[in-house]
C-alpha positions in Angstrom: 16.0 31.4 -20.7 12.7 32.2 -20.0 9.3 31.3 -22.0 9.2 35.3 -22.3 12.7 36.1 -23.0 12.3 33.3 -26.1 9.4 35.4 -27.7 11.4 38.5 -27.4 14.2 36.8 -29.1 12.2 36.4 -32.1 11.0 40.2 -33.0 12.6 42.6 -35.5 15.3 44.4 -34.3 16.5 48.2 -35.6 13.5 49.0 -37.7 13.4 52.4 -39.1 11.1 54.5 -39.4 11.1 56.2 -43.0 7.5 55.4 -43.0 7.7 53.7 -46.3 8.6 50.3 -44.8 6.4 47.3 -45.1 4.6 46.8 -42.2 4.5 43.3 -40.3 1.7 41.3 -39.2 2.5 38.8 -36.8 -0.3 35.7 -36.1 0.3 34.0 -33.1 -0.4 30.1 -33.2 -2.8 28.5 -31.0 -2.2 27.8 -27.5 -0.4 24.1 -27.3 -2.0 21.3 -25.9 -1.4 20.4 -22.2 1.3 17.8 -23.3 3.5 20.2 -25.4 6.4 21.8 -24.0 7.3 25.0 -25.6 5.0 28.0 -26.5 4.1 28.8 -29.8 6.0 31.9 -31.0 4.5 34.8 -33.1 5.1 34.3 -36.7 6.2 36.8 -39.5 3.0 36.6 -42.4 4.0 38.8 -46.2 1.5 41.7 -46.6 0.6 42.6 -49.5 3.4 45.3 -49.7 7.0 43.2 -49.1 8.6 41.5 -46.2 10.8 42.9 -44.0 14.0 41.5 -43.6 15.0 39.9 -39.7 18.3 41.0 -38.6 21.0 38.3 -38.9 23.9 37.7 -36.7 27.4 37.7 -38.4 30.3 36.3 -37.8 33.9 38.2 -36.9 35.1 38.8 -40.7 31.6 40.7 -41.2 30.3 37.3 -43.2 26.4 36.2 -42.7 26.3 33.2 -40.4 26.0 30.1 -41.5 24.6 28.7 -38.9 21.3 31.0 -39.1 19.1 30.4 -42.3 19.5 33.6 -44.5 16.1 36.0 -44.2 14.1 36.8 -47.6 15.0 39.1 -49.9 12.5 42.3 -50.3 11.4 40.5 -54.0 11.2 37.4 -52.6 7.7 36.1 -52.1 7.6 34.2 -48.8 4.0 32.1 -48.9 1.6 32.6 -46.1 1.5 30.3 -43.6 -1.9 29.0 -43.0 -3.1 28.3 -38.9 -5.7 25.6 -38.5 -7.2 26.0 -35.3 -6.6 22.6 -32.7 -9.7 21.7 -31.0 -8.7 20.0 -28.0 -11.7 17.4 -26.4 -12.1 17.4 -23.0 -13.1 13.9 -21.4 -16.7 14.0 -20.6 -17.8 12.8 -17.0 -19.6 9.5 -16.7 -21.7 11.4 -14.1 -21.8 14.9 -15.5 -24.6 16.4 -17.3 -25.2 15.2 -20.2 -27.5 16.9 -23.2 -30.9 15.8 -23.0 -31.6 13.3 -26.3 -34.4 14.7 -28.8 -37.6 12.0 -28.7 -39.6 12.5 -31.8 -43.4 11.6 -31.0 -46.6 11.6 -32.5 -49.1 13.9 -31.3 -51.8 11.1 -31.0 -49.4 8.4 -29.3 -48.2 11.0 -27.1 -51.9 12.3 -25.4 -52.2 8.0 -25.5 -49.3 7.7 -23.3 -50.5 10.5 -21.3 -53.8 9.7 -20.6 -52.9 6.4 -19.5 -50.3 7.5 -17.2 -52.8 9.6 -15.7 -55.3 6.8 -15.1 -52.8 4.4 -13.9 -51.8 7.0 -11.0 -55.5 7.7 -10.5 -56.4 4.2 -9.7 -52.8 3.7 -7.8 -53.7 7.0 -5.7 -57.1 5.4 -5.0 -56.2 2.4 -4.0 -54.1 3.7 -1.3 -56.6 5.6 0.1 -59.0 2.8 0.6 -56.0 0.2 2.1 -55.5 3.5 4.9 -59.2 4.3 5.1 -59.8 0.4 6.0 -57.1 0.4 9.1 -59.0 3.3 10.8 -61.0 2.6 13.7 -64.4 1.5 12.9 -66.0 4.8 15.1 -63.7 6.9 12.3 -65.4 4.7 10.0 -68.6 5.5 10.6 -68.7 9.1 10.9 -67.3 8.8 7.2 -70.7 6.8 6.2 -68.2 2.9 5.8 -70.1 0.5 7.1 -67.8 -1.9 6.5 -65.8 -3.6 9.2 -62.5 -4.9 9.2 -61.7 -6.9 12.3 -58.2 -6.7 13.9 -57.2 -10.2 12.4 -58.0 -8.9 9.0 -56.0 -5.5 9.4 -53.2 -8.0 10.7 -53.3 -10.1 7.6 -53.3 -6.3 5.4 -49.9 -5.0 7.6 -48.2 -8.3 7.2 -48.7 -8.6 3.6 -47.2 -4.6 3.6 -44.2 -5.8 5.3 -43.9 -9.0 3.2 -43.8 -7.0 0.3 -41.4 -4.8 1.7 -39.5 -7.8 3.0 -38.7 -9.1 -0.5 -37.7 -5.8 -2.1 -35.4 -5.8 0.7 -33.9 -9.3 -0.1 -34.0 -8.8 -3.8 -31.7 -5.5 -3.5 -29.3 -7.6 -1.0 -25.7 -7.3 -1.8 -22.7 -9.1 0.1 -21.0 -7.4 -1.1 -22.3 -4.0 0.5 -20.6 -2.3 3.0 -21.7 -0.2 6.2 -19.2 3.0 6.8 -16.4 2.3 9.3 -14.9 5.2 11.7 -11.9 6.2 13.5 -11.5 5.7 17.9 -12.2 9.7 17.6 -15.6 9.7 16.3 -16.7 6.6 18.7 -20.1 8.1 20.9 -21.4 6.7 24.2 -23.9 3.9 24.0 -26.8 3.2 26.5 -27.5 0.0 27.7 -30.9 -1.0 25.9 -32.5 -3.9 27.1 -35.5 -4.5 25.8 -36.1 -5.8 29.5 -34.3 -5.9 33.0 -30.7 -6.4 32.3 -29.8 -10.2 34.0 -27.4 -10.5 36.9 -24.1 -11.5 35.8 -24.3 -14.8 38.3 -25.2 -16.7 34.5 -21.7 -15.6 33.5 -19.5 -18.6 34.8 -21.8 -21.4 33.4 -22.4 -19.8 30.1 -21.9 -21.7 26.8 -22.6 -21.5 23.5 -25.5 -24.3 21.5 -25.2 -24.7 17.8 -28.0 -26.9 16.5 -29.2 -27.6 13.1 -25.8 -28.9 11.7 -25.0 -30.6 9.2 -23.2 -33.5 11.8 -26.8 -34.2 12.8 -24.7 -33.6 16.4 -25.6 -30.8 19.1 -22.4 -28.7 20.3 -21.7 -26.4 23.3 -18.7 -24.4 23.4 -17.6 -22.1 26.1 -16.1 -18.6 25.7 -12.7 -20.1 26.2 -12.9 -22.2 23.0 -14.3 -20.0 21.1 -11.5 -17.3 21.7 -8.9 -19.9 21.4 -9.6 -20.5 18.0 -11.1 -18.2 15.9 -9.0 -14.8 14.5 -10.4 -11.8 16.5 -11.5 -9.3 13.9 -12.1 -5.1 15.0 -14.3 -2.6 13.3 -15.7 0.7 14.6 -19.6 0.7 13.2 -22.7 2.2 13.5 -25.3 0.6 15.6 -28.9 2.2 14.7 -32.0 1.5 17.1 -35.5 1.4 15.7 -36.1 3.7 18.6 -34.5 6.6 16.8 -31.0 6.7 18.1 -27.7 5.5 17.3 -24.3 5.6 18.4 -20.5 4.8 17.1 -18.6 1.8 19.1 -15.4 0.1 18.8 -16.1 -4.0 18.7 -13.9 -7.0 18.5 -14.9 -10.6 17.9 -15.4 -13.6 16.0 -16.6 -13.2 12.6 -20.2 -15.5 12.2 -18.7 -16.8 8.8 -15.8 -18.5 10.6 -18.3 -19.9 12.7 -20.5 -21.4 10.2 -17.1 -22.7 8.3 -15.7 -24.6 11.1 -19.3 -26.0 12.2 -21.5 -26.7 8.8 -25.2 -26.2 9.1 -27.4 -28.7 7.2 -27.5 -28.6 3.8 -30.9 -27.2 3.6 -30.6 -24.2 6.1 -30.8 -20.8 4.8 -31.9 -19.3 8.7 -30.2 -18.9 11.5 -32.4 -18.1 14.7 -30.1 -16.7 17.8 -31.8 -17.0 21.3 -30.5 -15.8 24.6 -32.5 -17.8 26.8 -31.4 -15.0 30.4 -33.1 -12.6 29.5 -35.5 -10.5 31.5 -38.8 -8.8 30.9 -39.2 -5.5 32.4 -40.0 -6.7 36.0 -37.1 -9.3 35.9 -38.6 -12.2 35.1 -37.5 -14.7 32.5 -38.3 -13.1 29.0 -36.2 -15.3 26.5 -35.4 -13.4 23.5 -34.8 -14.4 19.9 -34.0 -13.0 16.4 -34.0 -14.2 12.7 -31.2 -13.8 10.5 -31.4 -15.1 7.2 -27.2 -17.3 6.4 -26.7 -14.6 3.8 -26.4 -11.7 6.5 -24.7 -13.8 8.8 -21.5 -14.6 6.3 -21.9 -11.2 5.5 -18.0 -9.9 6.5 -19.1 -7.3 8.8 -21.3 -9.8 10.8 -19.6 -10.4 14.3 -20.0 -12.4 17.5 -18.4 -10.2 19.3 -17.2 -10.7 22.7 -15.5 -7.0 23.2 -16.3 -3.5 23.3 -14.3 -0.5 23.2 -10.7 -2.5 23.6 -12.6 -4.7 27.0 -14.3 -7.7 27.5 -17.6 -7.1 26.9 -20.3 -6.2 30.4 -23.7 -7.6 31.2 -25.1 -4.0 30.1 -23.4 -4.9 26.7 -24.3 -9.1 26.2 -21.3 -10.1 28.1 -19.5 -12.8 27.1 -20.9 -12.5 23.2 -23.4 -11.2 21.4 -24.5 -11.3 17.9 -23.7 -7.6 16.2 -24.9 -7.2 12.5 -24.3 -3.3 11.5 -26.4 -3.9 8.5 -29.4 -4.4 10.3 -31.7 -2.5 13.2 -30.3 -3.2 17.0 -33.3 -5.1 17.9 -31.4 -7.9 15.8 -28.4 -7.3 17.6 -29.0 -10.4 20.8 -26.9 -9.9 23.6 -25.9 -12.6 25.5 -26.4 -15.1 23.4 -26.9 -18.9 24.4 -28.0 -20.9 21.7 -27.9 -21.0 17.4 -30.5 -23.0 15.6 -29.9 -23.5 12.0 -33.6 -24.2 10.1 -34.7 -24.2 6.1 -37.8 -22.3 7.3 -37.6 -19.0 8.3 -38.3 -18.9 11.9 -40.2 -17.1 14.5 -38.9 -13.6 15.5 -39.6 -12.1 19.4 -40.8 -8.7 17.1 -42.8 -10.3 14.6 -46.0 -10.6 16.3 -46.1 -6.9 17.5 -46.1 -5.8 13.3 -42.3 -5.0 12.9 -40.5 -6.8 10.2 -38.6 -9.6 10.1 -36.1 -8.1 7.6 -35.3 -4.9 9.6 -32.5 -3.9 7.3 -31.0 -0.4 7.1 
């Protein structure tokens, strides 16, 4: 039986129609809660005038049946059933709108707040006029009436301090445990090679190795590509890699992770930098350009960090830093050393190949 058929069930059957009979209000209960199981049914009320009797089934000798409650008689008074209504609360979203809270404020404190807010982003807003106004040529300068001069070194010193500051915010906000999107072999895009320079020849290939310095051993040690595939896990990932220049493109890479390094050869107690060198690389008319990037140990244990030494399911090619490269997804590309050949563990920070051309040293994303 239907949830229909059991309402029918319920109404007055073989009601005449004299038009002196009582009439019958029904009130129908509120809708059930999303955990009940059977609808509410429509409930006989008295009026003022009588009840009307509900038709009984008998049994064969003609007898009421017992096993249905006998219906109230016409001078019976059956008492109203009262209906509370059920107010059901629906979970509120941690993340949905939520009613704006009612802040009671004096008018005096409130033109006080107001006026100070005011001044505060005056003297903010005029500030950073007079930082920009100072980096402009001195020619600019002068058609504007400055006479003041700000040589290069001093504009330097103004940029750095700018990229400090954003340097810290960036290390402040740092979180390990913060994770760059991963994609599927379907979504991979083709990457250019992108030296910053000539790409080497490949002859360096068969007497590369691997320098860790810095350790805490106090000992200097070269590992070849063989050793280090031998044995460390490989690890895979399909990442982003974004170039300062503006582009970026999805690869499929495979390698060592730079934690498992650092786990099986401890640096000093006192490092918290790693610099990574690859000391074939070329400038753009092929000569030897050695190139080198910072990475602070944080970044490096970081679990998406790899030295990898494959690239789309091969070996990795000179185009690509063949046999390993240093690939942190967290960070621009110009971190990202191909081919490398040495690690220097340090307290200091040390020198980056970008630093003295203005770019940062954090170069997070």
């Amino acid at each position: 039986m239907n949830n229909e058929e059991k309402g029918n069930s319920l109404e007055p059957k073989d009601i005449s129609s004299t038009g002196t009979e009582p009439k019958l209000e029904t009130t129908k209960l509120p809708e059930a809660c999303p955990e009940d199981t059977n609808p509410a049914a429509p409930i006989a009320t008295e009026t003022p005038q009588a009840v009307e009797a509900i038709e009984q089934p008998v049994d064969a000798d003609g007898s009421p049946s017992s096993s249905v409650e006998s219906a109230p008689q016409a001078d019976e008074k059956v008492p109203p059933i009262a209906v509370e209504p059920v107010s059901v609360k629906k979970p509120q979203s941690f993340f949905g709108e939520q009613p704006l809270p009612i802040i009671d404020m004096a008018p005096r404190v409130l033109r006080y707040r107001t006026r100070r807010d005011l001044l505060l982003f005056g003297a903010g807003a005029v500030a950073a006029v007079a930082g920009a106004g100072l980096l402009l040529p001195q020619t600019t300068l002068s058609r504007m009436g400055v006479r003041r001069d700000m040589n290069s070194r001093g504009k330097e010193w103004l940029l750095n301090k700018a990229l400090r500051i954003d340097d810290d915010v960036a290390e402040a906000l740092y979180s390990r445990n913060r994770m760059v999107p991963t994609y599927t072999k379907s979504q991979i895009t083709p990457i250019k090679n992108n030296y910053n320079g000539a790409t080497p020849d490949p002859g360096y290939i068969s007497g590369w190795t691997l320098t860790l310095d810095g350790l805490a051993s106090g000992l200097s040690v070269s590992l070849d590509i063989r050793k280090l595939m031998n044995r460390f896990p490989v690890h895979e990932q399909i990442t982003r890699l974004v170039c300062v220049e503006g582009w970026s493109a999805i690869a499929w890479w495979a390698g060592l992770r730079f934690d498992d390094l650092l786990r099986a050869y401890s640096p000093k107690l006192q490092a918290k930098w790693a610099r990574v060198d690859s000391s074939v690389n070329l400038d753009a008319s092929g000569n030897p350009d050695p190139y080198f990037a910072s990475i602070d140990l944080a970044t490096a244990r970081h679990p998406q960090t790899l030295l990898a030494t494959h690239f789309n399911g091969l070996p990795l090619t000179v185009e690509h830093g063949a046999p390993l490269r240093l690939l942190v997804p967290i960070k621009l590309g110009l971190k990202n050393v191909k081919a490398i050949t040495r690690i220097t563990y340090s307290a200091e920070e040390p020198r980056d190949y970008w630093a003295p051309y203005g770019y940062s040293s954090n170069d997070g994303i």
